[in-house]
C-alpha positions as CSV (number, residue, x, y, z in Angstrom):
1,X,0.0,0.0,0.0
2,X,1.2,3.2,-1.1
3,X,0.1,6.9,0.1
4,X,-1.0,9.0,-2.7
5,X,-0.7,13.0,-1.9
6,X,-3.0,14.1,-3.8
7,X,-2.3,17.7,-3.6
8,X,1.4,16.9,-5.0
9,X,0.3,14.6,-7.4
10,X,-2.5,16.4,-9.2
11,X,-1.5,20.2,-11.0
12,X,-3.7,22.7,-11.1
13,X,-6.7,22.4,-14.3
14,X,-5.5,25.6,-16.1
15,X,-8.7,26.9,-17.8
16,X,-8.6,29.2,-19.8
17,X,-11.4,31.9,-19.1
18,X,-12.6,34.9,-21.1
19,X,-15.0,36.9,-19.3
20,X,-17.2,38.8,-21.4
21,X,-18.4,42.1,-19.6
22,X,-21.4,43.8,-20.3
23,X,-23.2,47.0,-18.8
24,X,-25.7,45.9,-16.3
25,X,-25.5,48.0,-13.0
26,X,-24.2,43.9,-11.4
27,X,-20.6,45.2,-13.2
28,X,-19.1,45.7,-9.9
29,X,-19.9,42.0,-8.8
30,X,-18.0,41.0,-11.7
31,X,-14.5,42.8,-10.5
32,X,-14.9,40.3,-7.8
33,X,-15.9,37.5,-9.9
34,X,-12.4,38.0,-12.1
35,X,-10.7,38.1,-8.9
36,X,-11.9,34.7,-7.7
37,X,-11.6,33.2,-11.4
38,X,-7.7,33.9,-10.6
39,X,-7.5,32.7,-7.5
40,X,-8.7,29.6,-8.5
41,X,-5.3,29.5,-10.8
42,X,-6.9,29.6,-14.0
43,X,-6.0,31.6,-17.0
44,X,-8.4,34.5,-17.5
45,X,-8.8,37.6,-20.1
46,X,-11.5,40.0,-20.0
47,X,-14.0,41.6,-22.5
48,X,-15.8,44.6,-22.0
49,X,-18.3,46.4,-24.0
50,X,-18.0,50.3,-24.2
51,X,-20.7,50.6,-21.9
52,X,-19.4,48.6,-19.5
53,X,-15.7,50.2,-19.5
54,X,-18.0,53.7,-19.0
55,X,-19.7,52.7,-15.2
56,X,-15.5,50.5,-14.6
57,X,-12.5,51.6,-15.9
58,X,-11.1,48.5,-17.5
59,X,-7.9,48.9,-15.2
60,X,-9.9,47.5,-12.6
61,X,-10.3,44.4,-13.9
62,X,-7.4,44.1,-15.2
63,X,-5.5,45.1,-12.0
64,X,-7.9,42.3,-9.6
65,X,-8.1,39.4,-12.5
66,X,-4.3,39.9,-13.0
67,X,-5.3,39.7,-16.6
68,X,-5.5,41.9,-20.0
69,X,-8.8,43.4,-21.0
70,X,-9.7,44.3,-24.2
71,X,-12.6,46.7,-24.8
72,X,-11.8,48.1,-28.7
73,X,-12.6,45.3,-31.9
74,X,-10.0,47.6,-33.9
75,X,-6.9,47.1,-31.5
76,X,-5.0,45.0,-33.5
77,X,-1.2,44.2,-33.3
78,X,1.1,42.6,-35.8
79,X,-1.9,40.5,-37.3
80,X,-3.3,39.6,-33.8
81,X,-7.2,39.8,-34.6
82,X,-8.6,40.1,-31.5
83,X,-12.2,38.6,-31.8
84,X,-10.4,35.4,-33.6
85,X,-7.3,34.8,-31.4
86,X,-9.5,34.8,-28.0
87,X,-12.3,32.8,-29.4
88,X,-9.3,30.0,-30.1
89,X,-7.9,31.1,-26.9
90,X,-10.7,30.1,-24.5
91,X,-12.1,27.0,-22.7
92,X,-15.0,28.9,-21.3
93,X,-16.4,31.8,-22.6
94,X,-18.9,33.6,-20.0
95,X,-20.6,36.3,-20.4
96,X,-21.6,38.0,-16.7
97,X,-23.5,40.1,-16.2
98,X,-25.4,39.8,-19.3
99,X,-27.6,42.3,-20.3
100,X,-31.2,42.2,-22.2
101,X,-29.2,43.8,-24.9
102,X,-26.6,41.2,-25.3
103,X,-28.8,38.5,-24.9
104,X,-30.9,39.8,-27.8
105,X,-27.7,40.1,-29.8
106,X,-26.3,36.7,-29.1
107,X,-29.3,35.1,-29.9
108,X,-29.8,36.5,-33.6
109,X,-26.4,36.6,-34.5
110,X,-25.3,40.5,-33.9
111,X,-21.5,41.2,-33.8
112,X,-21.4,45.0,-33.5
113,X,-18.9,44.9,-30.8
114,X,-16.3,43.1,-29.4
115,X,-18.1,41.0,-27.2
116,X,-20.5,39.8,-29.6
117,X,-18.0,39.1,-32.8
118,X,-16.3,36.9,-30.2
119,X,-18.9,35.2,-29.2
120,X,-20.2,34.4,-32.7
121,X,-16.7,33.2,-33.8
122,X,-16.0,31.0,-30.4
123,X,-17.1,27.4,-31.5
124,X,-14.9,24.8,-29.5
125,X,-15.9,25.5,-26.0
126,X,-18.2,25.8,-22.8
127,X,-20.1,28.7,-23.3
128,X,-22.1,30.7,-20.2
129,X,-24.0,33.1,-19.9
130,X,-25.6,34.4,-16.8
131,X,-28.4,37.1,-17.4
132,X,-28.9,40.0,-15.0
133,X,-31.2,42.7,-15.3
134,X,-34.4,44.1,-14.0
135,X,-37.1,41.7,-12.9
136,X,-39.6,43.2,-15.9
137,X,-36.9,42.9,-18.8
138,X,-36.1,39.0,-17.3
139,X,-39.8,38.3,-17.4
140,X,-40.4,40.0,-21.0
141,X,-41.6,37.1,-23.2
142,X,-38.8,38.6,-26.1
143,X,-36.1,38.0,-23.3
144,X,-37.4,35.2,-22.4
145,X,-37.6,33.7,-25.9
146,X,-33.9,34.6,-26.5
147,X,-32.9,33.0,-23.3
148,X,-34.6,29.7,-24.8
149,X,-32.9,30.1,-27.9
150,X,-29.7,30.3,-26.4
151,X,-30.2,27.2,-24.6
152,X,-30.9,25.6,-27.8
153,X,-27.6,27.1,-29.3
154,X,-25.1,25.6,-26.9
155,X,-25.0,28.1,-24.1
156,X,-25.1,27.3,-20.3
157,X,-27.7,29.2,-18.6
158,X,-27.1,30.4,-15.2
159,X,-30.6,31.5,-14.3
160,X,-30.5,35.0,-12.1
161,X,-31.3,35.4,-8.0
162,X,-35.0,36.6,-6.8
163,X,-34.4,39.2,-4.4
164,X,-34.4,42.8,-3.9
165,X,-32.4,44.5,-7.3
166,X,-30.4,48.1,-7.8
167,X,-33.4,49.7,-9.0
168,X,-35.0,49.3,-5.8
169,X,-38.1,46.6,-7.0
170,X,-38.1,43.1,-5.6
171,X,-38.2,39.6,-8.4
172,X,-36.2,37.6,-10.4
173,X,-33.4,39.5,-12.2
174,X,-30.4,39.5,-9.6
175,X,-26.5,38.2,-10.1
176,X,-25.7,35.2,-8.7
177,X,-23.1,35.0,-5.8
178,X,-19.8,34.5,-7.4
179,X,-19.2,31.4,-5.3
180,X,-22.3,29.8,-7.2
181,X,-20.5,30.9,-10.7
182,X,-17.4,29.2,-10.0
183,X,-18.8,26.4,-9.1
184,X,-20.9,26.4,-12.1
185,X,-18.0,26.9,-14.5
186,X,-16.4,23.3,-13.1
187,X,-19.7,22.0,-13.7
188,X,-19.7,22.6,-16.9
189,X,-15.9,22.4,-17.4
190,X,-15.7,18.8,-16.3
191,X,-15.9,15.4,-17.5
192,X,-19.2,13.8,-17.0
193,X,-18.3,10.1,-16.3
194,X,-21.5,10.0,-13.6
195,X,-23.9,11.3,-16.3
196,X,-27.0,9.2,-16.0
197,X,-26.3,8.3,-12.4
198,X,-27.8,8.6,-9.2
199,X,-25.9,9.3,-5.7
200,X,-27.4,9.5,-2.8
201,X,-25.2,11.0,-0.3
202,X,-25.6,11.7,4.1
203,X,-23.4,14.2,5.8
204,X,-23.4,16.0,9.2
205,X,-24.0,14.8,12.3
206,X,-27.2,14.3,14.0
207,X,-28.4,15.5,17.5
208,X,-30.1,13.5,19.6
209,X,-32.4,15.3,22.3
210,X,-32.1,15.1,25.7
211,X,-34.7,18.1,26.7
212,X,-35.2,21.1,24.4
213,X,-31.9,22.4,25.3
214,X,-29.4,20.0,25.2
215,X,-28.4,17.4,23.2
216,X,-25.9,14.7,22.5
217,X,-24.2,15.1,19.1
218,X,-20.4,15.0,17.6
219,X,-17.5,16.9,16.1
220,X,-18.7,16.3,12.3
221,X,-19.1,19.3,10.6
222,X,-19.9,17.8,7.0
223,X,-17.3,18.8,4.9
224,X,-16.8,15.8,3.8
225,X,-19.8,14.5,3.0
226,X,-20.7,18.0,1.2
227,X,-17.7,17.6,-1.1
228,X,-18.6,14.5,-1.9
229,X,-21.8,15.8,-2.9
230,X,-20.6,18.9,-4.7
231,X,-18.2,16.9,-6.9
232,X,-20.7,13.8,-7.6
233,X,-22.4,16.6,-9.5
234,X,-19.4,18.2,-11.4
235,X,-19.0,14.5,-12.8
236,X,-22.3,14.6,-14.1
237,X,-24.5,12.6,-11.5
238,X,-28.3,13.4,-9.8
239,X,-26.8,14.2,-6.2
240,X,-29.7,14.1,-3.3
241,X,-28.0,15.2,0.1
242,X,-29.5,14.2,3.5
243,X,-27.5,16.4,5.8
244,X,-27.8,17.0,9.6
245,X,-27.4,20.0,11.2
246,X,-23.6,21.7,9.7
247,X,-22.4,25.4,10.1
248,X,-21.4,25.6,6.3
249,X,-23.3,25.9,3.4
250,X,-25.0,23.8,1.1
251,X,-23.4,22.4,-1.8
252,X,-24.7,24.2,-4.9
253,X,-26.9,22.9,-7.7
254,X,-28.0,20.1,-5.6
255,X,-31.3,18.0,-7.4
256,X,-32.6,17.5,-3.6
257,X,-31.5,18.1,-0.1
258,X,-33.0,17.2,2.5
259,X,-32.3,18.6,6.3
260,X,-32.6,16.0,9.3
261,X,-31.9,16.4,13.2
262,X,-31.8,13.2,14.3
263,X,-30.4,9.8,13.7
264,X,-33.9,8.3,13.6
265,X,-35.3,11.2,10.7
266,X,-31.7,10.2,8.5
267,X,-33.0,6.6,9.0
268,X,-36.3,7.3,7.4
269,X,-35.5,9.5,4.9
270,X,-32.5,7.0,3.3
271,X,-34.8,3.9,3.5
272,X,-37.6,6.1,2.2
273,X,-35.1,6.9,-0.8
274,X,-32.2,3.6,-1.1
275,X,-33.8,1.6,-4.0
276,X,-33.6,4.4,-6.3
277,X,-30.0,5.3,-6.2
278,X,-27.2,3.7,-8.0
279,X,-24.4,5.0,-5.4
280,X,-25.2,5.5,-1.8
281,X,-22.4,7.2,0.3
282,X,-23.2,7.0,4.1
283,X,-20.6,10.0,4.6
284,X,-22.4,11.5,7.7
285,X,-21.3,11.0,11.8
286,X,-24.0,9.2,12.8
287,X,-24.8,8.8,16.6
288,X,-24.7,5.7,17.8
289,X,-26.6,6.2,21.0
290,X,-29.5,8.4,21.8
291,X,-31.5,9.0,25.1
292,X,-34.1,6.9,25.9
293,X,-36.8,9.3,27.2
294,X,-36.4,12.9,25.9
295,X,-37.4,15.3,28.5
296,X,-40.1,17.7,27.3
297,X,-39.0,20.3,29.8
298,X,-35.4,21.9,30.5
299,X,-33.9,19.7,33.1
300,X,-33.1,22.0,36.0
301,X,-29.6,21.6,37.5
302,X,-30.2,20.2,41.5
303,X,-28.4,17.0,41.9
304,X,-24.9,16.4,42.1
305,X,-24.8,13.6,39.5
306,X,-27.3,13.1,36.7
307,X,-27.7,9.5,34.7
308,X,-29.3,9.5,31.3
309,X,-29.9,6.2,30.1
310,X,-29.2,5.6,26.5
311,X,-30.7,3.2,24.0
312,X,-29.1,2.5,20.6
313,X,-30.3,4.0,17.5
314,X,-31.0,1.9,14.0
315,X,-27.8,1.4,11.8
316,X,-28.2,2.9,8.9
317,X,-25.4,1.4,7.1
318,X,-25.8,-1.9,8.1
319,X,-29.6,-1.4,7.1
320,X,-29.1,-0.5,3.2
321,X,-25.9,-2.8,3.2
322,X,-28.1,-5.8,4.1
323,X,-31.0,-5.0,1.3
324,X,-28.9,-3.5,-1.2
325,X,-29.8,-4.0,-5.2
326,X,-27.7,-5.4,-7.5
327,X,-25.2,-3.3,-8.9
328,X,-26.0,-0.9,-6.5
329,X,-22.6,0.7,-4.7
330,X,-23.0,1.3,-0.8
331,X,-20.5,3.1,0.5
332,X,-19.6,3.8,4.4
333,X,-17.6,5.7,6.2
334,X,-15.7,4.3,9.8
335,X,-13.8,7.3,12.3
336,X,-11.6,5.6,14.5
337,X,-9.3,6.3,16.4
338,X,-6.9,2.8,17.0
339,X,-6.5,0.3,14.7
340,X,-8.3,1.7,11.6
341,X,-7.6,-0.3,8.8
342,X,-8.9,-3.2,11.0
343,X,-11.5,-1.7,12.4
344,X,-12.7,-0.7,8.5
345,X,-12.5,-3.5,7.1
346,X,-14.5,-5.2,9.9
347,X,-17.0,-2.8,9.4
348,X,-17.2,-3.4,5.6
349,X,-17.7,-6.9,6.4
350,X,-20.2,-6.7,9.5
351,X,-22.1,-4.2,7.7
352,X,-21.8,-5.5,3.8
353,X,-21.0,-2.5,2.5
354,X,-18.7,-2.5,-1.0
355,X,-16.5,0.2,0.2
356,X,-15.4,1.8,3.6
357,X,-13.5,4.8,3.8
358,X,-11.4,4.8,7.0
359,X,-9.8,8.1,8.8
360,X,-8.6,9.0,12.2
361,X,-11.4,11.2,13.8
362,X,-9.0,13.1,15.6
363,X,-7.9,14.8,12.4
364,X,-10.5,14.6,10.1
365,X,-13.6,16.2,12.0
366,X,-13.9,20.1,10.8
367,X,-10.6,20.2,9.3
368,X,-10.5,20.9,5.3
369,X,-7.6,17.9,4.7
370,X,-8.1,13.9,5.4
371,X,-5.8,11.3,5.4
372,X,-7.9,8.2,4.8
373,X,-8.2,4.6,3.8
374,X,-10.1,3.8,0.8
375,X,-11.2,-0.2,1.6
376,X,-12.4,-2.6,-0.9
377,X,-14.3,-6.4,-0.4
378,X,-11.0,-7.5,-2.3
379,X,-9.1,-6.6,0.8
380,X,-7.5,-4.2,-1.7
381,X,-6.7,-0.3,-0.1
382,X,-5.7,2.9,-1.5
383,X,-4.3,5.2,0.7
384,X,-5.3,8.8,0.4
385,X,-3.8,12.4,1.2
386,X,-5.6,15.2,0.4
387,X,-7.9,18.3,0.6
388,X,-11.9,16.6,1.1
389,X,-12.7,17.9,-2.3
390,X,-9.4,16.4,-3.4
391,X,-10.5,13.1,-2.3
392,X,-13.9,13.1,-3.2
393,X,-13.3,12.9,-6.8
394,X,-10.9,10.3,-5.9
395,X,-12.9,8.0,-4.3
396,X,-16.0,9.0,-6.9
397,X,-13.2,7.9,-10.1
398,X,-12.9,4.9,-8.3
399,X,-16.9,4.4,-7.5
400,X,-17.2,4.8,-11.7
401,X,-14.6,2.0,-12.4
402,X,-16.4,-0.4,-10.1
403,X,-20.0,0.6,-11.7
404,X,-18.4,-0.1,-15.2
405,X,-17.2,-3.3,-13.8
406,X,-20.5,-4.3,-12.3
C-alpha cells in the first residue's frame, strides 16, 4: 500500500477563461468575480463592451483578475485579430453580467462589438451566460424567448437570483453569488463520467435530544460529505443530500436536499429513498446512542450527578448494506481512532457494505484535509492524502470503475 498525496500529485486544471463584460449595473460583482476566477489558478482575459468600460475603468479588472482586458474590436497588433485569437484562446467563454441587450444580440447573430464578434466566432468550447437585469426585462416574453434560444444554441444558462435588485423593486433578475458561478464553470468544465447516475449521499452529524436544550451530538461538521456531494455533480450525477445540522453551506446545484436532526429522521429518509440510487455514500457521523426518554422540559440543575440512560439508534449502514440492489454501490464511512484499517474492514464486512473509507477522527472532524483509507471487499486499499474535495473525486473515479465493472 502506497500513500497517494493528492495535492502533490494532481496540477492545477489551467482553464482558460474569457469573461465577457457587459453594462448591467451587477458590473461591480463581476470585479470580484475576475478576482476569484484567478485565485482559482486559472488563466483569465476580459471583454468589456464600451458601456461597460464607462460605469468600470477597465484597469480595474485588469489590475484584480491579474489579466489583459480588451474593450476596442479595432486594436490589433502585428496580425493579432482580436475577436479570432480569443475565441481559439478560451475554454470557457462567459458572459456575466449579461444584459437584455446582449442576450438579444447573441441570440440573432449581432457582432457589432467586441463581445459579440467573439462570441459568434467562439465554436470549441463551454459557453455561459448568466443574465442579469431588472425583474420586468427578465420576465419579458422577447427576453425570455432569447434565453430559450440560447439554450438551444449551446450556451449554459445560469438563471438570475429573486431578491431585492439596484433599481429598488423586488423579483427575479439579480446576479448570482460569485461562489455559485465558479462552481458552475467546473460544472460545466468537467468530464461527466456520472452522467446518467444517481448518488445518494448523508453528511453531518445528528443530534439526539435530551430536553429542548441539550443534546448529545459529535464533532462532524460535513465537509466531507458536502464535497462528496458537490463533486458527484461536477462528474455529471443526480446528487440528493441528507445532511444534519452543519455550520457551512450547502453544496450548490444540488437535485434534492434534505435537512434532518436526528439519527432516527436520517434513517427514514435514506430507507424512504435507497432503491432508487445507484451509489449511496453514508458520509455523515451518525450517533450511535440516543436518550431513551427525551425530557419535554429543560432539566433543572439540582443534583450532584445526573444519569441519562441511553438506547441504541437503527444502523443505517448496516440497514441498506443488508437490502442493497444489485449493482448498487454502498458506500460507508468508519472514524476511529486505534486500529483503523482493521476496524474498516470489519466494518465493511459486519455491515456488507462495498467500500469503507477509513480516517482518524482526531484529524478529520472540521478540518479541510483527510488522510484516509479507501477499503475494498477484495481486501485491496488505497491510501489517500488530500484536501476533502481532493478526495472526493478520488474516491468518486474509483466508484465509476467499479459501476463499469459491475
Amino acid at each position: 500500500m502506497i500513500l497517494v498525496s493528492i495535492s502533490e500529485r494532481n496540477e492545477v486544471i489551467k482553464l482558460n477563461i474569457l469573461l465577457g463584460v457587459s453594462s448591467g449595473i451587477a458590473i461591480y460583482k463581476a470585479v470580484d468575480l475576475a478576482s476569484k476566477i484567478r485565485k482559482q489558478g486559472w488563466n483569465l482575459q476580459v471583454i468589456m463592451t464600451e458601456n461597460a468600460s464607462k460605469l468600470i475603468n477597465p484597469i480595474v479588472f485588469s489590475s484584480v483578475g491579474n489579466c489583459k482586458v480588451y474593450t476596442d474590436t479595432y486594436e490589433i497588433e502585428s496580425g493579432w485579430i482580436i475577436h479570432t485569437e480569443l475565441s481559439k484562446w478560451a475554454d470557457v467563454f462567459i458572459i456575466a453580467p449579461a444584459t437584455a441587450n446582449t442576450i438579444a444580440k447573441l441570440a440573432n447573430g449581432l457582432a457589432d462589438n467586441l463581445l459579440t464578434t467573439t462570441a459568434l466566432a467562439f465554436d470549441k468550447g463551454k459557453k455561459i451566460v448568466v443574465p442579469t437585469m431588472n425583474t420586468r426585462m427578465y420576465e419579458n416574453q422577447i427576453t425570455q424567448e432569447n434565453i430559450e434560444k440560447l439554450g438551444k444554441l449551446g450556451w449554459k444558462i445560469l438563471n438570475p437570483e429573486s431578491g431585492h435588485l439596484a433599481c429598488g423593486e423586488v423579483g427575479k433578475g439579480r446576479y448570482p453569488e460569485n461562489e455559485k458561478i465558479i462552481e458552475f464553470i467546473k460544472i460545466v468544465s468537467e468530464e461527466k463520467p456520472l452522467e446518467g447516475k444517481k448518488v445518494l449521499v448523508t453528511a453531518g452529524p445528528t443530534v439526539e435530544s435530551i430536553d429542548p436544550v441539550r443534546y448529545i451530538s459529535n464533532h462532524s461538521s460535513g465537509k466531507m460529505g458536502y464535497s462528496i456531494a458537490t463533486v458527484a455533480k461536477r462528474l455529471g450525477a443526480d446528487v440528493t443530500l441528507i445532511t444534519g445540522p452543519t455550520c457551512i453551506e450547502y453544496p450548490f446545484f444540488m437535485d434534492e436536499i434534505v435537512s434532518i436532526k436526528s439519527a432516527e429522521e436520517m434513517y427514514k429518509a435514506v430507507l424512504s429513498k435507497k432503491d432508487n440510487y445507484d451509489i449511496l455514500i453514508m458520509c455523515a457521523a451518525v450517533a450511535d446512542y440516543k436518550p431513551k426518554v427525551s425530557a419535554q422540559q429543560k432539566i433543572k440543575k439540582s443534583a450532584e450527578t445526573l444519569t441519562i440512560e441511553l438506547e441504541k439508534n437503527p444502523d443505517i449502514l448496516e440497514t441498506i448494506g443488508h437490502s442493497k440492489k444489485e449493482n448498487q454501490i454502498v458506500v460507508g464511512f468508519a472514524a476511529e481512532t486505534e486500529n483503523i484499517i482493521e476496524n474498516g474492514y470489519e466494518k465493511l464486512v459486519r455491515k456488507n457494505a462495498d467500500v469503507i473509507v477509513a480516517n482518524d477522527a482526531r484529524t478529520a472532524m472540521g478540518n479541510d484535509r483527510n488522510h484516509v483509507y479507501i477499503i475494498f471487499k477484495n481486501n485491496s486499499i488505497v491510501e489517500l492524502e488530500g484536501t476533502k474535495e481532493e478526495i472526493a473525486k478520488e474516491l468518486l473515479i474509483k466508484l465509476c470503475k467499479v459501476l463499469q465493472e459491475s
